[in-house]
NURO-616068 format. One record per residue: residue in three letters; x, y, z of N, C-alpha, C, O in turn; residue number from 1. Coordinates in pm, 1 decimal. Layout:
# residues N
('ALA'; (X; Y; Z); (X; Y; Z); (X; Y; Z); (X; Y; Z); NUM)
...
This chain:
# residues 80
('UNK'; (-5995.0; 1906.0; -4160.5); (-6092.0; 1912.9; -4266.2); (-6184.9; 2032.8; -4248.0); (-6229.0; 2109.7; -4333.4); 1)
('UNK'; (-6202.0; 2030.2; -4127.5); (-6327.6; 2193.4; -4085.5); (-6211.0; 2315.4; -4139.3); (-6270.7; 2384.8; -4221.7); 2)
('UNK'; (-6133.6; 2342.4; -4130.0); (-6054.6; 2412.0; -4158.4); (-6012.7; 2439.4; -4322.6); (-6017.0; 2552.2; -4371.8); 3)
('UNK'; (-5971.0; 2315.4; -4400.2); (-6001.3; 2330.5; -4537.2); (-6159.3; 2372.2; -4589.4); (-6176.0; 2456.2; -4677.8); 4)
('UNK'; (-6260.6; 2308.7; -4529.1); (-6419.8; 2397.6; -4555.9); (-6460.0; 2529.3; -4531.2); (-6523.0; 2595.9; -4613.3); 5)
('UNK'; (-6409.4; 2588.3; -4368.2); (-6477.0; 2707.2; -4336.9); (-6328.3; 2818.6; -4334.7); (-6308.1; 2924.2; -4274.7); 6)
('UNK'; (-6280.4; 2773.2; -4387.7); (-6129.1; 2856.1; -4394.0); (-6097.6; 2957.2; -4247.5); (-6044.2; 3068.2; -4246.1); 7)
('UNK'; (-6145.4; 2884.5; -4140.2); (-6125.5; 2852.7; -4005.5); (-6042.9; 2812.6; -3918.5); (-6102.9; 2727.8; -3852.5); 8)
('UNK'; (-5898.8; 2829.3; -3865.1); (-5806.7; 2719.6; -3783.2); (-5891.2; 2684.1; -3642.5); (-5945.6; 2763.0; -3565.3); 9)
('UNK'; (-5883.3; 2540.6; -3636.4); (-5945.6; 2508.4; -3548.7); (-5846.6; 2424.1; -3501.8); (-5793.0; 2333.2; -3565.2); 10)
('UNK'; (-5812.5; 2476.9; -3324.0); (-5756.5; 2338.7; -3277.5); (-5765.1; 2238.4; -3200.6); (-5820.9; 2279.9; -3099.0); 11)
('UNK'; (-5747.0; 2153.0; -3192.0); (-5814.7; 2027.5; -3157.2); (-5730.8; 2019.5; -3009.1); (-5633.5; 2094.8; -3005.5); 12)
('UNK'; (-5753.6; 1943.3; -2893.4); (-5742.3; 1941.5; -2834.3); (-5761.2; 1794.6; -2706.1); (-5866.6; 1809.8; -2644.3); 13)
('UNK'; (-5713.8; 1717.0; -2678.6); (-5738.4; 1581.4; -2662.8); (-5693.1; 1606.4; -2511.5); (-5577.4; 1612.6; -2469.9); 14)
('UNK'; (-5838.6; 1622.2; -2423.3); (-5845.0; 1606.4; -2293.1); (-5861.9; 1461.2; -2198.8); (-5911.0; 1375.1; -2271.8); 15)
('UNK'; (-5840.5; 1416.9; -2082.7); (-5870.7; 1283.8; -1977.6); (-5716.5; 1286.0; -1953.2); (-5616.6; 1356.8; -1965.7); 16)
('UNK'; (-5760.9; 1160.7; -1909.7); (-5606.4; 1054.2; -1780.3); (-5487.6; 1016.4; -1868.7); (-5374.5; 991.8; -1827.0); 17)
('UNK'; (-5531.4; 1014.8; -2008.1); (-5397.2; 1040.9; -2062.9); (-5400.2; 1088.5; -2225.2); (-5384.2; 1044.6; -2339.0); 18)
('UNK'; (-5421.1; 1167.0; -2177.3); (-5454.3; 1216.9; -2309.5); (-5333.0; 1371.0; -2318.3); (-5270.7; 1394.5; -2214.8); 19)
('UNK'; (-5311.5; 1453.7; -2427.4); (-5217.1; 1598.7; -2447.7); (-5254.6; 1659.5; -2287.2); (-5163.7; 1667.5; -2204.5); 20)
('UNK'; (-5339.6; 1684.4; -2266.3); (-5413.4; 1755.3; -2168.5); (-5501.3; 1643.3; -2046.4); (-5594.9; 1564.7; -2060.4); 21)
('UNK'; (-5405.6; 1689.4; -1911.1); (-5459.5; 1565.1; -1866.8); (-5566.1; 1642.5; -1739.2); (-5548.9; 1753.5; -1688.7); 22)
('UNK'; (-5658.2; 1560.6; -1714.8); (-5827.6; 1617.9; -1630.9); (-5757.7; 1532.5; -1500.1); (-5837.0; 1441.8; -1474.8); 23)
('UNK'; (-5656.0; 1526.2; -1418.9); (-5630.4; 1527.0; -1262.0); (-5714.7; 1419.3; -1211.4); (-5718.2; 1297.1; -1197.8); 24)
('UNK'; (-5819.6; 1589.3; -1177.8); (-5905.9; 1554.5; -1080.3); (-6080.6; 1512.8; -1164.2); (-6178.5; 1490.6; -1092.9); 25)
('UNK'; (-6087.4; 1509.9; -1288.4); (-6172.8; 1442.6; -1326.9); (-6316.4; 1584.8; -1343.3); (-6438.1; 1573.9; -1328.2); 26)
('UNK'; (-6234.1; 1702.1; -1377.6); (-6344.7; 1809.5; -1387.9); (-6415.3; 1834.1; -1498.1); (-6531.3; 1871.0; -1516.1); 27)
('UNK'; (-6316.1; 1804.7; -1577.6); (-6348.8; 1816.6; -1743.4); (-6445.5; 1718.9; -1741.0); (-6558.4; 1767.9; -1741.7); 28)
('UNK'; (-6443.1; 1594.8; -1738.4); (-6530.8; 1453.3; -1753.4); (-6657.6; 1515.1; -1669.8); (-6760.3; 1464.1; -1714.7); 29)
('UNK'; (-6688.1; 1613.3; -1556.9); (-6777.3; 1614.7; -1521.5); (-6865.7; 1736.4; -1557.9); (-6972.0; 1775.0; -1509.2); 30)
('UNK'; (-6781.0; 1790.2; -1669.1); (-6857.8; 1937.5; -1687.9); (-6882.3; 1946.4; -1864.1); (-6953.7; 2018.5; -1933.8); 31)
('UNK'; (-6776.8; 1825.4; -1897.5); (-6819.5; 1874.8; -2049.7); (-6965.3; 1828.1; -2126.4); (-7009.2; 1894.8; -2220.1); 32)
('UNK'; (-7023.3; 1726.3; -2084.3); (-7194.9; 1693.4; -2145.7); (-7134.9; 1624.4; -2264.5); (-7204.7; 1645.4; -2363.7); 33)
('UNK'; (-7030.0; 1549.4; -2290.1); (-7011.6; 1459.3; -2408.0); (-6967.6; 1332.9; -2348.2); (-6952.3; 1320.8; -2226.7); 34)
('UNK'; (-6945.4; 1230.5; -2439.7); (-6917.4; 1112.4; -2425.2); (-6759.2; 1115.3; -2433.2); (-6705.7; 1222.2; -2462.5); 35)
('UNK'; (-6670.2; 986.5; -2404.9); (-6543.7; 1051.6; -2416.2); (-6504.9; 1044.6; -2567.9); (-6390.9; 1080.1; -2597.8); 36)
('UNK'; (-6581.6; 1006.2; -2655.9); (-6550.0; 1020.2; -2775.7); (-6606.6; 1141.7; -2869.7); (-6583.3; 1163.9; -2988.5); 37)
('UNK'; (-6701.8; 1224.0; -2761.6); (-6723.7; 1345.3; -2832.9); (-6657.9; 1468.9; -2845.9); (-6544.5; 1481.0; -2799.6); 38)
('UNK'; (-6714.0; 1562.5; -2903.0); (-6631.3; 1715.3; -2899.4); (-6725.7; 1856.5; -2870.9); (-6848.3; 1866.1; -2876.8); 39)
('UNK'; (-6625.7; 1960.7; -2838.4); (-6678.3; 2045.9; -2734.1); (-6611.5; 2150.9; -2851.4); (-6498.8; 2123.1; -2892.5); 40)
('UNK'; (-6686.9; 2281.4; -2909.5); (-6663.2; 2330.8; -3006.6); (-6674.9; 2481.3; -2883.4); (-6777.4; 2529.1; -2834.8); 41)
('UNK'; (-6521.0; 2527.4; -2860.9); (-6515.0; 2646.6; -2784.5); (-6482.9; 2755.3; -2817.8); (-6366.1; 2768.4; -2854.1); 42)
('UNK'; (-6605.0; 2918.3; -2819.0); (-6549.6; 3033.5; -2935.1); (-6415.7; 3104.5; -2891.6); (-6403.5; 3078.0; -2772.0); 43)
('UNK'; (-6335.2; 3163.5; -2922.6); (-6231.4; 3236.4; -2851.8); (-6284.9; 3286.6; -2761.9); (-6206.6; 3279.1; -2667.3); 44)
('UNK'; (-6415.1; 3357.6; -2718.7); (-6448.4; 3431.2; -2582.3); (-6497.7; 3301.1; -2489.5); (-6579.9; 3328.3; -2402.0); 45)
('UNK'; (-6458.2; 3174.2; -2500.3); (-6465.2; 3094.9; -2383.2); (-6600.8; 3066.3; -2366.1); (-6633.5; 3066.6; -2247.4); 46)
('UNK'; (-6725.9; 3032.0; -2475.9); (-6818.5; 3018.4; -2475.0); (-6849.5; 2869.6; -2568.2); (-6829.1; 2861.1; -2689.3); 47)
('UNK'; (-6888.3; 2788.3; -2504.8); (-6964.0; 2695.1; -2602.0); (-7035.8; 2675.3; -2686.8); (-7148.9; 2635.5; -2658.9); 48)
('UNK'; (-7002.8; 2692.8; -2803.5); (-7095.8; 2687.1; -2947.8); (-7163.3; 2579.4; -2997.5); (-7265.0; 2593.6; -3065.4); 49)
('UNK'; (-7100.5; 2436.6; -2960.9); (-7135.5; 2323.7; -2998.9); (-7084.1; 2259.6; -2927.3); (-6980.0; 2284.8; -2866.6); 50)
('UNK'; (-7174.3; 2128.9; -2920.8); (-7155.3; 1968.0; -2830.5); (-7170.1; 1855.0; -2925.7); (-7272.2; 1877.1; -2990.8); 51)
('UNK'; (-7128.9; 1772.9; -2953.4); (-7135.9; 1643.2; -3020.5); (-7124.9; 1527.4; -2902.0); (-7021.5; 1492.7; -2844.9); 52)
('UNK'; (-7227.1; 1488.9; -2885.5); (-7193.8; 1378.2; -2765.6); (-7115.8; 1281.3; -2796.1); (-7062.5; 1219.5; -2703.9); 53)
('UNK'; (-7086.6; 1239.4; -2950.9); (-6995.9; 1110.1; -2949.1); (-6908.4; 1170.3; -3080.6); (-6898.4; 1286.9; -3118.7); 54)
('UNK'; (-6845.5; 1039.6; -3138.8); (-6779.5; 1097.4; -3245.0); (-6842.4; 1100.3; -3373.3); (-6811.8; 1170.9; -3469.4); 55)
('UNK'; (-6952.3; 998.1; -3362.4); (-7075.7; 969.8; -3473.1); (-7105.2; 1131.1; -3505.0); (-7102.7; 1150.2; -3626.6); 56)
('UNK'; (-7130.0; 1240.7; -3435.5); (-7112.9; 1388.5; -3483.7); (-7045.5; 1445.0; -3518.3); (-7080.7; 1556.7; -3556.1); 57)
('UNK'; (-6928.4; 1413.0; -3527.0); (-6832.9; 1435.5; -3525.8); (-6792.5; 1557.7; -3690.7); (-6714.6; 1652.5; -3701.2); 58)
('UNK'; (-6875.1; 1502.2; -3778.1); (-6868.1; 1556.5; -3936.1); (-6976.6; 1636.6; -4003.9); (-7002.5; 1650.7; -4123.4); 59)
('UNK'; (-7068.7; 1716.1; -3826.0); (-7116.3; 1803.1; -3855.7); (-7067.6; 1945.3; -3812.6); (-7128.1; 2052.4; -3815.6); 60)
('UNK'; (-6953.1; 1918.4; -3775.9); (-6819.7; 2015.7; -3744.2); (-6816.9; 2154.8; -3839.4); (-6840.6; 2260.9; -3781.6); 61)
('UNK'; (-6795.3; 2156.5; -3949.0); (-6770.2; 2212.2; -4064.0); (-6948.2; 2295.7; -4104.1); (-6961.6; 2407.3; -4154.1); 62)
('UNK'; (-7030.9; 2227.2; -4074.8); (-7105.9; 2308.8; -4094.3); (-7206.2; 2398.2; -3975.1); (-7302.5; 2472.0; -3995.6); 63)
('UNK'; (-7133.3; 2353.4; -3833.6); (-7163.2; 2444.1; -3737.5); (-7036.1; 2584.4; -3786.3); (-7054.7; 2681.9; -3859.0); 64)
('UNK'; (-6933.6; 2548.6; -3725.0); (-6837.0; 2628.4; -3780.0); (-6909.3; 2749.5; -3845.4); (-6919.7; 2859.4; -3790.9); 65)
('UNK'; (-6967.8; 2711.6; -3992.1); (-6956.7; 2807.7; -4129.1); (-7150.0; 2875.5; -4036.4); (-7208.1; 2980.2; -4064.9); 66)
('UNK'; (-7183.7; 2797.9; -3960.3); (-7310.5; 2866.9; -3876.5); (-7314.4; 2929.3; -3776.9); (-7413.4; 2994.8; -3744.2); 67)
('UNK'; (-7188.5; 2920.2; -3696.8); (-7173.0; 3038.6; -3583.9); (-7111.4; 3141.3; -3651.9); (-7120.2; 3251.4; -3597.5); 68)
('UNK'; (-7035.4; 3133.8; -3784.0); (-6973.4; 3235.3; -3857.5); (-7048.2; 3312.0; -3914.6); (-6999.3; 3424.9; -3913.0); 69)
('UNK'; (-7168.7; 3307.2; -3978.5); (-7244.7; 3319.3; -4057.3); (-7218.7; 3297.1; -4207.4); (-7249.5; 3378.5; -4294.4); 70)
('UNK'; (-7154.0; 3169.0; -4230.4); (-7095.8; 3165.2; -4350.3); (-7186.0; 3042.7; -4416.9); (-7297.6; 3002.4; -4384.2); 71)
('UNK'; (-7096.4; 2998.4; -4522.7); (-7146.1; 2852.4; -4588.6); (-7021.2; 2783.2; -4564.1); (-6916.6; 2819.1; -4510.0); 72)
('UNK'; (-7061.1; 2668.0; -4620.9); (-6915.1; 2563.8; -4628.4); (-6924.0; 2555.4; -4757.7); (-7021.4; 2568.1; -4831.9); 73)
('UNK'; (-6809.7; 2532.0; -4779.6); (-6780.7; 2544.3; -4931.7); (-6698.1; 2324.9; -4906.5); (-6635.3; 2265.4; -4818.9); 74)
('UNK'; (-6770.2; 2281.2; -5078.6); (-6745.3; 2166.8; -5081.7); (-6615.1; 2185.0; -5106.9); (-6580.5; 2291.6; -5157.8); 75)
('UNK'; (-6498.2; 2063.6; -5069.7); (-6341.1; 2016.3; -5099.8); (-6325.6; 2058.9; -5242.2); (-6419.7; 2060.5; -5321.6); 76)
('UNK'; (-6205.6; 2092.4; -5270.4); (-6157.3; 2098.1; -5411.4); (-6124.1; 1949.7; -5449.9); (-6053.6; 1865.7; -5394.0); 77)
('UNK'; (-6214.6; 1945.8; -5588.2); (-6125.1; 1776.7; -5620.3); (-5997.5; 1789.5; -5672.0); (-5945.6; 1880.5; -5736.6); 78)
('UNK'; (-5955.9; 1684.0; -5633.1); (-5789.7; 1686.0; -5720.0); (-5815.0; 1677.7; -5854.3); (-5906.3; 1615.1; -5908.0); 79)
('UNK'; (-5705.9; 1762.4; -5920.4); (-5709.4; 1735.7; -6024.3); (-5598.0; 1679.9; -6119.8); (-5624.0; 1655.7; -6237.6); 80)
């Protein structure tokens, strides 16, 4: 959905013990500052732009995005 708004590819990424990407030794869990239901918004130069501690933030995604860009978000097209 951030991606249909800020015309952005963003990819998602599902880190822990069993998750796509698995944290071993438990580094990720100790370095990322979210809950395990939050998200970690990372720029291509490997810098942290945004934290959402849970997933309840989860749908202010789209308009960080269009704010580290310097853009807007543009609302969904309705179907027509």
């Amino acid at each position: 959905m951030a991606t249909e708004l800020t015309g952005v590819d963003i990819t998602v990424r599902d880190i822990g013990n069993r998750a796509e990407l698995r944290d071993v030794y438990g580094q990720w869990a100790r370095l990322r500052e979210v809950e395990d239901s939050g998200c970690v918004l990372v720029r291509p130069d490997h810098h942290v732009a945004w934290r959402a501690a849970t997933v309840a933030h989860a749908n202010e995604l789209p308009s960080v995005v269009a704010q580290v860009l310097g853009t807007t978000v543009s609302p969904p097209c309705a179907a027509l």
